[in-house]
N, CA, C and O atoms as CSV, one atom per row, in Angstrom:
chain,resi,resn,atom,element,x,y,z
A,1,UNK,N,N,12.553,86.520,35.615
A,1,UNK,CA,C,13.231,85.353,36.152
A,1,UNK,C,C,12.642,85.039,37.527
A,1,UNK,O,O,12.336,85.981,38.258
A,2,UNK,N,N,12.433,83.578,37.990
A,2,UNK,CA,C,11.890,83.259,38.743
A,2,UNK,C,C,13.174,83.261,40.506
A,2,UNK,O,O,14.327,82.831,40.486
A,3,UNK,N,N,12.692,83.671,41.369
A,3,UNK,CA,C,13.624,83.405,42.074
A,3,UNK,C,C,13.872,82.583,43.276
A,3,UNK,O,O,13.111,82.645,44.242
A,4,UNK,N,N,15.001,81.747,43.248
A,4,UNK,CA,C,15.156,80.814,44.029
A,4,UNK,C,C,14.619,80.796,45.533
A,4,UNK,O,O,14.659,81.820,46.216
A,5,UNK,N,N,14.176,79.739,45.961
A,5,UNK,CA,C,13.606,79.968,47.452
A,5,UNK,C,C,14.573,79.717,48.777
A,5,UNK,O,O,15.229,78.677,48.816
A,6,UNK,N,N,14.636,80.439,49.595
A,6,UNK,CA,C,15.398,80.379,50.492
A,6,UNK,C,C,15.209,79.294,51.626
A,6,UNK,O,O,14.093,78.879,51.939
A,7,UNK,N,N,16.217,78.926,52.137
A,7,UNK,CA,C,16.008,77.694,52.945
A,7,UNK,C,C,14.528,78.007,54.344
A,7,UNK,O,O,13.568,77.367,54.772
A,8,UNK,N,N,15.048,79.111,54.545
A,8,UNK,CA,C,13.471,79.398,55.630
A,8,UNK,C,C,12.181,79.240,54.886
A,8,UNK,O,O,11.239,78.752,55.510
A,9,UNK,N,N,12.019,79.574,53.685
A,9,UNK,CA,C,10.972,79.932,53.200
A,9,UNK,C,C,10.461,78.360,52.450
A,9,UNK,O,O,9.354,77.934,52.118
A,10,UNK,N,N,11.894,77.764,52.382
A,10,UNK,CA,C,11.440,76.002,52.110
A,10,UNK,C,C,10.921,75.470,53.337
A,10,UNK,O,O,9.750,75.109,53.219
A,11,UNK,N,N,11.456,75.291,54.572
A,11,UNK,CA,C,11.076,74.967,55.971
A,11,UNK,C,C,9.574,75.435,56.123
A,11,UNK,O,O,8.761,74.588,56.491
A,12,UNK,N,N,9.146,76.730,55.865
A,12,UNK,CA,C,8.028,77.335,56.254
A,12,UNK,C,C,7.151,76.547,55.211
A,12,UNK,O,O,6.098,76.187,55.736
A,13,UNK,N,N,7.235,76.269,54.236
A,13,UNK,CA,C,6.323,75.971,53.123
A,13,UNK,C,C,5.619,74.275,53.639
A,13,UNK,O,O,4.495,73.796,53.487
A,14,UNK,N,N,6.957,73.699,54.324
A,14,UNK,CA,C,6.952,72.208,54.612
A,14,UNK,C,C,6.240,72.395,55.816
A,14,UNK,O,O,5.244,71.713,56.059
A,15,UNK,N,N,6.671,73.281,56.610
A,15,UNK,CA,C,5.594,73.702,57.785
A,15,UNK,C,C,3.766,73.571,57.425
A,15,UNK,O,O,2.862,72.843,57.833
A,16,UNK,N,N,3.824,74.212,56.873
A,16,UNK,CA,C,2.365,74.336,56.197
A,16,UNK,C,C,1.552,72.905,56.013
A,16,UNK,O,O,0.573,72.346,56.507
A,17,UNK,N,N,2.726,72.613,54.829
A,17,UNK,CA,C,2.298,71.337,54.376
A,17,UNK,C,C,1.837,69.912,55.603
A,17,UNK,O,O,1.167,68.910,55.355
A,18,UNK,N,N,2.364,70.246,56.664
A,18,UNK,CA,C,2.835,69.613,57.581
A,18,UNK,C,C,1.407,69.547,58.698
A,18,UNK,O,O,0.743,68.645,59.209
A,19,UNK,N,N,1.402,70.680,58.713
A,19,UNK,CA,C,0.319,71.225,59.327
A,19,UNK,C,C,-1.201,70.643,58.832
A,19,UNK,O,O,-2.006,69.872,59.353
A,20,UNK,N,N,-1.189,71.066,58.129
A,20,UNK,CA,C,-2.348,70.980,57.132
A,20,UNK,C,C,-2.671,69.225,57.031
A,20,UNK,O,O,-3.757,68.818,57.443
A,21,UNK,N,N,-1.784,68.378,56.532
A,21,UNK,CA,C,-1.817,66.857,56.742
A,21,UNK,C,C,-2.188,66.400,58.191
A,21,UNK,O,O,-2.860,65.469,58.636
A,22,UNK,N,N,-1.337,67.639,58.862
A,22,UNK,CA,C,-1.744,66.590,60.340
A,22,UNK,C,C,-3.237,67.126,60.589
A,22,UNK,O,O,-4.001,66.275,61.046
A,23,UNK,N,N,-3.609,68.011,60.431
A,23,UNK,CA,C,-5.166,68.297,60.320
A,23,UNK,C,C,-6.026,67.346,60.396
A,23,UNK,O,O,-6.732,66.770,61.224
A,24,UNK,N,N,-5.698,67.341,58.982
A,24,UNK,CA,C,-6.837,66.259,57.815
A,24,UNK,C,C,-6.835,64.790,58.870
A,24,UNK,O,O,-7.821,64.078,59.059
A,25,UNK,N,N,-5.636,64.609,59.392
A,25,UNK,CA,C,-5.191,62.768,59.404
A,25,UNK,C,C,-6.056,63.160,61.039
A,25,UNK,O,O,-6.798,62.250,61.409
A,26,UNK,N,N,-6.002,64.219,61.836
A,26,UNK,CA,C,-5.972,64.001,63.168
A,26,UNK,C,C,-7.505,64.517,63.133
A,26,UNK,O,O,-8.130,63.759,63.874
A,27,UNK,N,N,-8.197,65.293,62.694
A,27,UNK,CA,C,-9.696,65.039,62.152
A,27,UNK,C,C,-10.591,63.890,61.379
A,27,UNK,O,O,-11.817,63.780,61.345
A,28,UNK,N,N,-9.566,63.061,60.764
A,28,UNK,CA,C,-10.716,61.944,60.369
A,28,UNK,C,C,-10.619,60.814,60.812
A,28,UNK,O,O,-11.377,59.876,60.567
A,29,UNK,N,N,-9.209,60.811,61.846
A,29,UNK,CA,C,-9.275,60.040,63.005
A,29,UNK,C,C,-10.414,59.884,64.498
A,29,UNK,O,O,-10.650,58.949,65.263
A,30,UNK,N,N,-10.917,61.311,64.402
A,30,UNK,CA,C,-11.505,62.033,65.666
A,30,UNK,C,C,-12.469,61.007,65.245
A,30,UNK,O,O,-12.474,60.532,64.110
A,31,UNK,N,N,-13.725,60.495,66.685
A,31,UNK,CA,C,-14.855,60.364,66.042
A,31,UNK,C,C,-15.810,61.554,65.889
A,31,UNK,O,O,-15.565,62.724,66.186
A,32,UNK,N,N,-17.198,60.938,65.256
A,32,UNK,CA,C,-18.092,61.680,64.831
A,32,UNK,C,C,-18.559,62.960,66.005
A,32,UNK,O,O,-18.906,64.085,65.644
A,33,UNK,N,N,-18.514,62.701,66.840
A,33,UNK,CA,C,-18.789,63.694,68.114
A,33,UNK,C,C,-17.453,63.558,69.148
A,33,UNK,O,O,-17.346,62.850,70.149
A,34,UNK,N,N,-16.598,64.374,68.623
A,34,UNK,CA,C,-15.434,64.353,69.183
A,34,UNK,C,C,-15.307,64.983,70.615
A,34,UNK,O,O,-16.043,65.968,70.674
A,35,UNK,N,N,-14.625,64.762,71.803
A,35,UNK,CA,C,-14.745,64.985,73.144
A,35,UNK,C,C,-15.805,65.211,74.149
A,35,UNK,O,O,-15.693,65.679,75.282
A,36,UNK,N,N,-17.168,64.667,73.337
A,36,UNK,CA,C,-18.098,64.892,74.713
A,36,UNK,C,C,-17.921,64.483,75.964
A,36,UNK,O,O,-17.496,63.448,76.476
A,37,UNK,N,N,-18.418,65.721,76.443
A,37,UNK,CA,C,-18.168,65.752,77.957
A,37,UNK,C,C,-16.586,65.846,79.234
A,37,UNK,O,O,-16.427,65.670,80.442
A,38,UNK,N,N,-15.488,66.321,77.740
A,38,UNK,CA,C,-14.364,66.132,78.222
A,38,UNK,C,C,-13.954,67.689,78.142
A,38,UNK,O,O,-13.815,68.193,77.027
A,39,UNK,N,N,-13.802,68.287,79.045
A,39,UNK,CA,C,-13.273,69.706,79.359
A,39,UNK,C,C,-11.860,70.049,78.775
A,39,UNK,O,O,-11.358,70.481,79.813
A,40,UNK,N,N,-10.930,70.150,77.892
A,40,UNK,CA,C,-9.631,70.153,77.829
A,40,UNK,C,C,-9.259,71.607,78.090
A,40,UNK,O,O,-8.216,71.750,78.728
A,41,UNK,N,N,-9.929,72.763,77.709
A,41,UNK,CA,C,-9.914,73.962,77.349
A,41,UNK,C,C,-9.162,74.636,78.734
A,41,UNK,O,O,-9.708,74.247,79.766
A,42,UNK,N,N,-8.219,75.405,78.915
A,42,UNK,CA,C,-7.920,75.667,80.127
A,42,UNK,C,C,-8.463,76.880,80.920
A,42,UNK,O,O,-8.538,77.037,82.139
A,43,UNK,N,N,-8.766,77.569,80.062
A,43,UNK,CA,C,-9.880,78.834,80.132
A,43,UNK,C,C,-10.823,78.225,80.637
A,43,UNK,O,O,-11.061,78.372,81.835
A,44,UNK,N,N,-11.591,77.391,79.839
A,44,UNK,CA,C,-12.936,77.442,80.287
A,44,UNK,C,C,-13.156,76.472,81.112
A,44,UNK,O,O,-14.316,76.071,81.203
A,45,UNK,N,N,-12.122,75.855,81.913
A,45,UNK,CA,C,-11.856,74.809,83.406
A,45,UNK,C,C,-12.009,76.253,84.596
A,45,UNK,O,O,-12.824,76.354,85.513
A,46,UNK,N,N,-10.798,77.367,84.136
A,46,UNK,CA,C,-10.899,78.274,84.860
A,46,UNK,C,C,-12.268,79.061,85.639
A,46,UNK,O,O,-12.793,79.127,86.750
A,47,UNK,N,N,-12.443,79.596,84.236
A,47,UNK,CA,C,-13.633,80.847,84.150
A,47,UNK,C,C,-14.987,80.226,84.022
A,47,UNK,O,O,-15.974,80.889,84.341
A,48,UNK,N,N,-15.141,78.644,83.450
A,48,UNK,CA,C,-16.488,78.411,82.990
A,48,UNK,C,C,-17.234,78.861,82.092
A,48,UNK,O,O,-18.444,78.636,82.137
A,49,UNK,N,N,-16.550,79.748,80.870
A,49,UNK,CA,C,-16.392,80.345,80.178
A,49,UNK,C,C,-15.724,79.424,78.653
A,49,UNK,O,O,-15.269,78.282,78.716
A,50,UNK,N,N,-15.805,80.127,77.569
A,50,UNK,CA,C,-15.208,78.992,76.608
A,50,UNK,C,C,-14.557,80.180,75.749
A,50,UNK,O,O,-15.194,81.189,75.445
A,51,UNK,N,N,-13.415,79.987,75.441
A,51,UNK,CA,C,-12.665,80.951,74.880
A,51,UNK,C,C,-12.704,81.284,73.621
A,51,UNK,O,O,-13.728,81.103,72.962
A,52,UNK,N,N,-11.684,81.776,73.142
A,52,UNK,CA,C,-12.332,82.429,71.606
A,52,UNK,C,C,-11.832,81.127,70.586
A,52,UNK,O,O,-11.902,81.402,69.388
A,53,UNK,N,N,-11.429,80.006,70.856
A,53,UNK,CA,C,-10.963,79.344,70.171
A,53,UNK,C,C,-11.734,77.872,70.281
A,53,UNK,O,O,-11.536,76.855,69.615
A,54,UNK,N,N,-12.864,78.163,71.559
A,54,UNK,CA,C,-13.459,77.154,71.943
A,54,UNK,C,C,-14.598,76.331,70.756
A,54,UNK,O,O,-15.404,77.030,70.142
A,55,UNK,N,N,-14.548,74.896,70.546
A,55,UNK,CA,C,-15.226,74.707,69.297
A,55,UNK,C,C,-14.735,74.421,67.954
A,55,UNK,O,O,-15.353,73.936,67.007
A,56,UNK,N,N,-13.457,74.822,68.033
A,56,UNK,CA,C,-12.319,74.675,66.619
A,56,UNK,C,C,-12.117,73.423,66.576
A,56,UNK,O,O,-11.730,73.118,65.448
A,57,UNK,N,N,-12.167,72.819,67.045
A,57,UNK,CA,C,-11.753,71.108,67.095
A,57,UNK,C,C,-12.657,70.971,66.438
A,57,UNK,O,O,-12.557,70.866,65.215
A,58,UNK,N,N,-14.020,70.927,67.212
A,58,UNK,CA,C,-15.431,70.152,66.662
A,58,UNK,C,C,-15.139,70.684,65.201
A,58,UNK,O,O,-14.693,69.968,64.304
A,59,UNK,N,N,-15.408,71.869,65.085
A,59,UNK,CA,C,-15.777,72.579,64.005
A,59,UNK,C,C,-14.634,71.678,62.616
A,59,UNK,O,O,-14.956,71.255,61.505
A,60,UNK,N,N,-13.266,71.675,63.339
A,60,UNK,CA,C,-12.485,70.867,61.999
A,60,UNK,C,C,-12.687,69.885,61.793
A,60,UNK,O,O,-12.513,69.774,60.579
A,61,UNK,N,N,-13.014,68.838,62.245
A,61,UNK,CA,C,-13.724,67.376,62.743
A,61,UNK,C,C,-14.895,67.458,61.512
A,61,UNK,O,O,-14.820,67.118,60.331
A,62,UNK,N,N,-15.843,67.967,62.179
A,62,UNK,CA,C,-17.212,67.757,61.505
A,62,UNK,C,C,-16.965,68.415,59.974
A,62,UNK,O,O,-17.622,67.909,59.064
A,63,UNK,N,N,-15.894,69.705,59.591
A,63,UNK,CA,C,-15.547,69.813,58.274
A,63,UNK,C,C,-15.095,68.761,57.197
A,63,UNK,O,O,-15.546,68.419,56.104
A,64,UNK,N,N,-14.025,68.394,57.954
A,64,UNK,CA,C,-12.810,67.169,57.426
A,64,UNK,C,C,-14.228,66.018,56.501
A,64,UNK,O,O,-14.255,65.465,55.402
A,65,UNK,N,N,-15.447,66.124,57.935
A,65,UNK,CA,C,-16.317,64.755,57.336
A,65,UNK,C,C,-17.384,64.979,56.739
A,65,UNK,O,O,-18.329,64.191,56.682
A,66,UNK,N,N,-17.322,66.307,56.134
A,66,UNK,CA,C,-17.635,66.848,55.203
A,66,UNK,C,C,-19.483,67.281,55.946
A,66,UNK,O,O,-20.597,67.170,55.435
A,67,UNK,N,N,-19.141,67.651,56.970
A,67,UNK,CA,C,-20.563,68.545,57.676
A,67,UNK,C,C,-20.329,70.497,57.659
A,67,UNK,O,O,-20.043,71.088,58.700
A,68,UNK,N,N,-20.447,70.971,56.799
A,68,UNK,CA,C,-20.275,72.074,56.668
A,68,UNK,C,C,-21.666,72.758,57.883
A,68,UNK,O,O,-21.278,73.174,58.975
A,69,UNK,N,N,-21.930,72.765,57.826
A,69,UNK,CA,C,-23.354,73.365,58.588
A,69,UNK,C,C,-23.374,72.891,59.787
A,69,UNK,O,O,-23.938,73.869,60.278
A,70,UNK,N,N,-23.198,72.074,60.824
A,70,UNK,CA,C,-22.521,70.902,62.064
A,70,UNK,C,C,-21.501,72.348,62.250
A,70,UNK,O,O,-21.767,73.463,62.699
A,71,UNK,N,N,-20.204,71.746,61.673
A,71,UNK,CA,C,-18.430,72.879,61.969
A,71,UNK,C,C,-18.945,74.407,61.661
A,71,UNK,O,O,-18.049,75.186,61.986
A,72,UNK,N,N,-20.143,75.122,61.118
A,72,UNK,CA,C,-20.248,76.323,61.421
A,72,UNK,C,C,-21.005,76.383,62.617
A,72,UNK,O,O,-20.590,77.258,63.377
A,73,UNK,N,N,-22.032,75.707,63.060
A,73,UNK,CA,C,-22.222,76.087,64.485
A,73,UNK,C,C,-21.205,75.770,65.668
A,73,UNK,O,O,-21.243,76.360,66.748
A,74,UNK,N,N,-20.351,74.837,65.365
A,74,UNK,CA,C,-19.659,74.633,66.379
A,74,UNK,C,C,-18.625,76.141,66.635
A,74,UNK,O,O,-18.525,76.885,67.611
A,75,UNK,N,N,-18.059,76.152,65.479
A,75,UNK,CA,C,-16.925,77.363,65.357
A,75,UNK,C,C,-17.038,77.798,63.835
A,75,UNK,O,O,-16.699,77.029,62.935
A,76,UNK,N,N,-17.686,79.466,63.523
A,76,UNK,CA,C,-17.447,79.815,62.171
A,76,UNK,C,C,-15.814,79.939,61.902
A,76,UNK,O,O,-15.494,79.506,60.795
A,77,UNK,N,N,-15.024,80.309,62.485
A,77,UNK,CA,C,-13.794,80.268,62.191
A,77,UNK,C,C,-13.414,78.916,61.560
A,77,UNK,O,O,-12.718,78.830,60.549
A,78,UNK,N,N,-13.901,77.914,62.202
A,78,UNK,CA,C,-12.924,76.285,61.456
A,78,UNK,C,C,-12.750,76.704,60.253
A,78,UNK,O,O,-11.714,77.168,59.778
A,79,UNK,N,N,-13.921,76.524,59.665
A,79,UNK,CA,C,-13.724,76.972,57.552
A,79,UNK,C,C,-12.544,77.790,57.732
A,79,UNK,O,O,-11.480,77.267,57.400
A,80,UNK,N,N,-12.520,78.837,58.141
A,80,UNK,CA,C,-11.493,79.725,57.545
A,80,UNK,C,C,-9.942,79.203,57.714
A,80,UNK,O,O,-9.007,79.584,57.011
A,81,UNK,N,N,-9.844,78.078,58.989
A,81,UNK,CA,C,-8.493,77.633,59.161
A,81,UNK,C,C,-8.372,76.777,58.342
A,81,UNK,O,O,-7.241,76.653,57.871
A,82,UNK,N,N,-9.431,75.878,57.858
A,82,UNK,CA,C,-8.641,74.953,57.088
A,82,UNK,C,C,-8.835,75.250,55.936
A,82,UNK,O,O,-8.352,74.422,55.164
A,83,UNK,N,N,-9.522,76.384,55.286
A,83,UNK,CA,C,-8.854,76.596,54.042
A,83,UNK,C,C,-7.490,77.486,54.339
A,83,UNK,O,O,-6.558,76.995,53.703
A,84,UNK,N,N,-7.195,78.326,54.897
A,84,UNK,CA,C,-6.297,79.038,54.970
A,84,UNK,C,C,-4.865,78.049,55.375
A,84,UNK,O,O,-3.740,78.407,55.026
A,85,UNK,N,N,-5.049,77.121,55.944
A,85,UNK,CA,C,-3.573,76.175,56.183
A,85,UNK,C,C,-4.038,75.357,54.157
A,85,UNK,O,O,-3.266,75.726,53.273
A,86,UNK,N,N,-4.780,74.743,53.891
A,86,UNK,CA,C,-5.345,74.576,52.836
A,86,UNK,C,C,-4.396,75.063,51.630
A,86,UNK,O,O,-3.602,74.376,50.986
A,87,UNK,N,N,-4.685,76.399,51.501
A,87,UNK,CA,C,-4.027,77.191,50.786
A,87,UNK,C,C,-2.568,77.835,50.996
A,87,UNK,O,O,-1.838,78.407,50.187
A,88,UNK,N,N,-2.438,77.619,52.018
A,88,UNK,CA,C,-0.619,77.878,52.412
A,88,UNK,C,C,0.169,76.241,52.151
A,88,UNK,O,O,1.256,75.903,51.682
A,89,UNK,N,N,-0.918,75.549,52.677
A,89,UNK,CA,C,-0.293,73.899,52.589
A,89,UNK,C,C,0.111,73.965,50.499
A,89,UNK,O,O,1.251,74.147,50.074
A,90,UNK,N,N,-0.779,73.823,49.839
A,90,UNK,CA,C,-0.984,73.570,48.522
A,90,UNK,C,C,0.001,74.841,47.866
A,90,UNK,O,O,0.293,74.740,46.675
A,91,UNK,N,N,0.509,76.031,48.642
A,91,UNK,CA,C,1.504,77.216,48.114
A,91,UNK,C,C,2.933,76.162,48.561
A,91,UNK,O,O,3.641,75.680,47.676
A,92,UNK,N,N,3.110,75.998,49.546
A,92,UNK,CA,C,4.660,75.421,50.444
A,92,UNK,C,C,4.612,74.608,49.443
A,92,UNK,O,O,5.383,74.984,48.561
A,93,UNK,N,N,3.739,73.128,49.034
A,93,UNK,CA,C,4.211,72.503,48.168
A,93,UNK,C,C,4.792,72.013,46.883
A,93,UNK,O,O,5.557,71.147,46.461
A,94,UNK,N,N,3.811,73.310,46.343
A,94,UNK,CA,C,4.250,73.758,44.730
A,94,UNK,C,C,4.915,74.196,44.988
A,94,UNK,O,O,5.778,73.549,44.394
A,95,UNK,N,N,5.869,75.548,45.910
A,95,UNK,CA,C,6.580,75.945,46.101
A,95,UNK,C,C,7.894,74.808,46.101
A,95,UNK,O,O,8.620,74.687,45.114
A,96,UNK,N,N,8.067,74.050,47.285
A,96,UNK,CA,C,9.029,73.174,47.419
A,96,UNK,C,C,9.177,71.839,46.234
A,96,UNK,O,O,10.177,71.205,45.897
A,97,UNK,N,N,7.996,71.750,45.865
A,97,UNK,CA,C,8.517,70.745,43.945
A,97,UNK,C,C,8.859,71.962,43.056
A,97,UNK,O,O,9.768,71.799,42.242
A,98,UNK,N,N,8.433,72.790,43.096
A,98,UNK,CA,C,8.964,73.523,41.606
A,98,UNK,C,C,10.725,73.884,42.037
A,98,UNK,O,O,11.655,73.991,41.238
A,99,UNK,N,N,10.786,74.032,43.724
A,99,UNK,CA,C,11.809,74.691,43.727
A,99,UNK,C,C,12.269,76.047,43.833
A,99,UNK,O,O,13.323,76.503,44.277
A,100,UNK,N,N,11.188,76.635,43.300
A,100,UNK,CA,C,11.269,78.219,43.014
A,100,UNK,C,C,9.762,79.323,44.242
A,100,UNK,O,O,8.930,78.801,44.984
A,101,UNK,N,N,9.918,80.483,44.042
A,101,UNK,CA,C,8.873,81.344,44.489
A,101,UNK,C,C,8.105,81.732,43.688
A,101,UNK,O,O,8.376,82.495,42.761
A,102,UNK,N,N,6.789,81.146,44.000
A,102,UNK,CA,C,5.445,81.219,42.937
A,102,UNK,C,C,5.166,82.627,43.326
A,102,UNK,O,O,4.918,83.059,44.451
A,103,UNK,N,N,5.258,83.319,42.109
A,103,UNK,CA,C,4.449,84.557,41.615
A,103,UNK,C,C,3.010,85.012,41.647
A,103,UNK,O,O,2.365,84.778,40.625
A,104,UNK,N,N,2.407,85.609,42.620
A,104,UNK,CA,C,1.018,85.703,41.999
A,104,UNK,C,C,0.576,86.939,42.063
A,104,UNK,O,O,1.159,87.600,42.923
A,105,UNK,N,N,-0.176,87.456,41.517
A,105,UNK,CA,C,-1.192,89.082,41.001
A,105,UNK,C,C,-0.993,89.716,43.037
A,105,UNK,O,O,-0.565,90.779,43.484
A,106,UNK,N,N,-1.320,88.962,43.467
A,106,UNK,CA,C,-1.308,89.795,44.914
A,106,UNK,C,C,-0.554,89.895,45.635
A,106,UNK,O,O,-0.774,90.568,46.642
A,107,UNK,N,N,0.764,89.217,45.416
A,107,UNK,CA,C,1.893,88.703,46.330
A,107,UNK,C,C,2.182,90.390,47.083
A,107,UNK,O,O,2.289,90.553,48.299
A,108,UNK,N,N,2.244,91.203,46.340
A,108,UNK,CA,C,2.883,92.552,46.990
A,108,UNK,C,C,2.017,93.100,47.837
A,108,UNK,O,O,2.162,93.555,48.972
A,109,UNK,N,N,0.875,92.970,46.964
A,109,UNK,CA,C,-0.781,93.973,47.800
A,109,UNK,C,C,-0.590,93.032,49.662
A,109,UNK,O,O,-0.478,93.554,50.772
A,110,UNK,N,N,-0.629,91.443,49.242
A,110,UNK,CA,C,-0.705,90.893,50.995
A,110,UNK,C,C,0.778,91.461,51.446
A,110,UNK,O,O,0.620,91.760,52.630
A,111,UNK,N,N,2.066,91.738,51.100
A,111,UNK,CA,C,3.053,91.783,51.678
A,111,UNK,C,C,2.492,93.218,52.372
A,111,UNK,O,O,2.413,93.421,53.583
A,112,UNK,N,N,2.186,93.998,51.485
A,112,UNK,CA,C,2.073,95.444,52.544
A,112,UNK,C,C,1.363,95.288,53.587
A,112,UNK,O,O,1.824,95.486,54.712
A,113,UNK,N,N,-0.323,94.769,53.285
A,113,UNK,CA,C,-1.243,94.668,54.060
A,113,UNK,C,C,-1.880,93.402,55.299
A,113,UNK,O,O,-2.565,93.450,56.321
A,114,UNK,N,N,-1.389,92.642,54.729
A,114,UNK,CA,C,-1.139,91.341,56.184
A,114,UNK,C,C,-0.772,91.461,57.304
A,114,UNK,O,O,-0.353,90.478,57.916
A,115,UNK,N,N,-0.824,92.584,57.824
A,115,UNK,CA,C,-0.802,92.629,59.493
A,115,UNK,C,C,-2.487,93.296,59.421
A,115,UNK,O,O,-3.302,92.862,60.235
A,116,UNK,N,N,-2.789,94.046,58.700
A,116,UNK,CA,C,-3.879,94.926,58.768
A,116,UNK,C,C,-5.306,93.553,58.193
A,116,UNK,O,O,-6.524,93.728,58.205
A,117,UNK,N,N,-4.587,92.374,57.784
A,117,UNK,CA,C,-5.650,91.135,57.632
A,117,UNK,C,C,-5.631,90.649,59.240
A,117,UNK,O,O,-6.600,90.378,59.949
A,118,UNK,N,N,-4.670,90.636,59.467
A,118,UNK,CA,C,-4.156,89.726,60.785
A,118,UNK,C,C,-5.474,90.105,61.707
A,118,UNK,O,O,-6.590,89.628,61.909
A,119,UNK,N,N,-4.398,91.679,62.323
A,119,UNK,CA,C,-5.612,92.543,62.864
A,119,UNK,C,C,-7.092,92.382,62.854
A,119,UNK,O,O,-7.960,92.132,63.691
A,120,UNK,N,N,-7.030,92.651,61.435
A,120,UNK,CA,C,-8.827,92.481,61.412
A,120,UNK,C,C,-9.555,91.318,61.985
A,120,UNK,O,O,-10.365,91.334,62.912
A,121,UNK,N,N,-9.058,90.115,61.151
A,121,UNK,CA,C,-9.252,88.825,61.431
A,121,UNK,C,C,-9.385,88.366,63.247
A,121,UNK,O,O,-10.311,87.786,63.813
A,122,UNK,N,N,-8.316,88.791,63.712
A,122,UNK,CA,C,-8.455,88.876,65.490
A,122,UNK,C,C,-9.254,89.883,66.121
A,122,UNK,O,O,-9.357,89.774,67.343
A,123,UNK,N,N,-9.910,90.948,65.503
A,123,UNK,CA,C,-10.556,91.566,65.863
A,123,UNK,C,C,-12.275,90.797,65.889
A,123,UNK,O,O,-13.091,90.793,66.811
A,124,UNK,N,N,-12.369,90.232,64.573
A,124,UNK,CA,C,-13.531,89.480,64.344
A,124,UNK,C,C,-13.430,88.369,65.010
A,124,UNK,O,O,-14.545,87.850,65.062
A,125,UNK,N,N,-12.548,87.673,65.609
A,125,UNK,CA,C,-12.721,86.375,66.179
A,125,UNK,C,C,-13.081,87.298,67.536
A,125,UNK,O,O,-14.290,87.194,67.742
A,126,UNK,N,N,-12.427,88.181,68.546
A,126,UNK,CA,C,-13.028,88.520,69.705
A,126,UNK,C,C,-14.772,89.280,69.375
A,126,UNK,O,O,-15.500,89.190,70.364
A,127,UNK,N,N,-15.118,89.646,68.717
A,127,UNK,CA,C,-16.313,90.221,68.464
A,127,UNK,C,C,-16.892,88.655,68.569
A,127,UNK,O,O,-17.243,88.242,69.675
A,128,UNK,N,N,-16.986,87.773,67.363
A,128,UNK,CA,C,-17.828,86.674,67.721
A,128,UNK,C,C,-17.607,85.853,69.013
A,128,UNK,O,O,-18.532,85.266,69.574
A,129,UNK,N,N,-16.189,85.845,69.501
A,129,UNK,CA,C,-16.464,85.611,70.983
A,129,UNK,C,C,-17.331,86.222,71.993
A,129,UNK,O,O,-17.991,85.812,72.949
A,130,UNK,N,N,-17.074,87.435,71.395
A,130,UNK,CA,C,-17.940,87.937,73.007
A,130,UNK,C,C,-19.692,87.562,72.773
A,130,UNK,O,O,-20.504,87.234,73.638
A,131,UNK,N,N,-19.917,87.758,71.208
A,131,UNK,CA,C,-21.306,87.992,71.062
A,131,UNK,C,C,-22.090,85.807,71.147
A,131,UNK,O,O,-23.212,85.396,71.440
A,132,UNK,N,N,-20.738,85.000,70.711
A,132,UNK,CA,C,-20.979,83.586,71.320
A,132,UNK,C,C,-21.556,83.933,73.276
A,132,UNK,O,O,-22.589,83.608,73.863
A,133,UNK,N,N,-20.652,84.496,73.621
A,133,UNK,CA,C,-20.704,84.122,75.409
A,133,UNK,C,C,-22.063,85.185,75.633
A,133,UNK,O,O,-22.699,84.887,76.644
A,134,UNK,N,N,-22.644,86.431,74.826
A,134,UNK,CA,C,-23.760,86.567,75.370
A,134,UNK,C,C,-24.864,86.137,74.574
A,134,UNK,O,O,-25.904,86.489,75.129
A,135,UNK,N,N,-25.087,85.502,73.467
A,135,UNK,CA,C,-25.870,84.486,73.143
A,135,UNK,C,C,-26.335,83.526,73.585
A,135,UNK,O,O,-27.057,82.813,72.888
């Protein structure tokens, strides 16, 4: 039996969904070379320095418009955010039309191990930071 979804877990799903749209809409709004010459970053106003997140814009921008090779030099991470909101967006929604909690082969394996993705994942974004700033 399938089991009903709880009101947080509807909110969170719409979250996603939410997310993920405003992405898409606020990337293919951007133009083609989005903020040249405009500093927003608050780190790297500080330090002169560009942080570990520096480039994610471009990088979703130039994805959205379908420059895969452009959004990996800007930031290899972009790909991974927008499939990953991608795939949480497209879970929240089936989730919230069916109504119910979609079942899948891994649901338990990520419940144990998703801090130990988390982890990793932030571990690899500071590694390519540091090895971006001495490049």
């Amino acid at each position: 039996m399938h089991e009903a979804l709880t009101s947080s877990e509807r909110r969170k799903g719409w979250w996603y969904v939410g997310l993920f749209v405003g992405l898409l809409a606020a990337s293919w709004l951007f133009p083609h070379t989005p903020l040249d010459g405009i500093i927003w970053c608050p780190f790297r106003r500080l330090t002169g320095f560009e942080c570990m997140g520096c480039g994610m814009t471009r990088a979703c921008v130039a994805l959205v418009h379908g420059r895969l090779i452009e959004s990996l030099t800007y930031h290899a991470f972009g790909l991974l955010l927008v499939l990953g909101l991608g795939v949480g967006a497209a879970q929240g929604l089936a989730q919230n039309v069916l109504d119910r909690r979609l079942d899948w082969s891994g649901r338990r394996l990520w419940q144990r191990h998703q801090n130990v993705v988390w982890y990793a994942l932030l571990a690899l974004l500071v590694v390519y930071w540091l090895v971006r700033m001495l490049v």
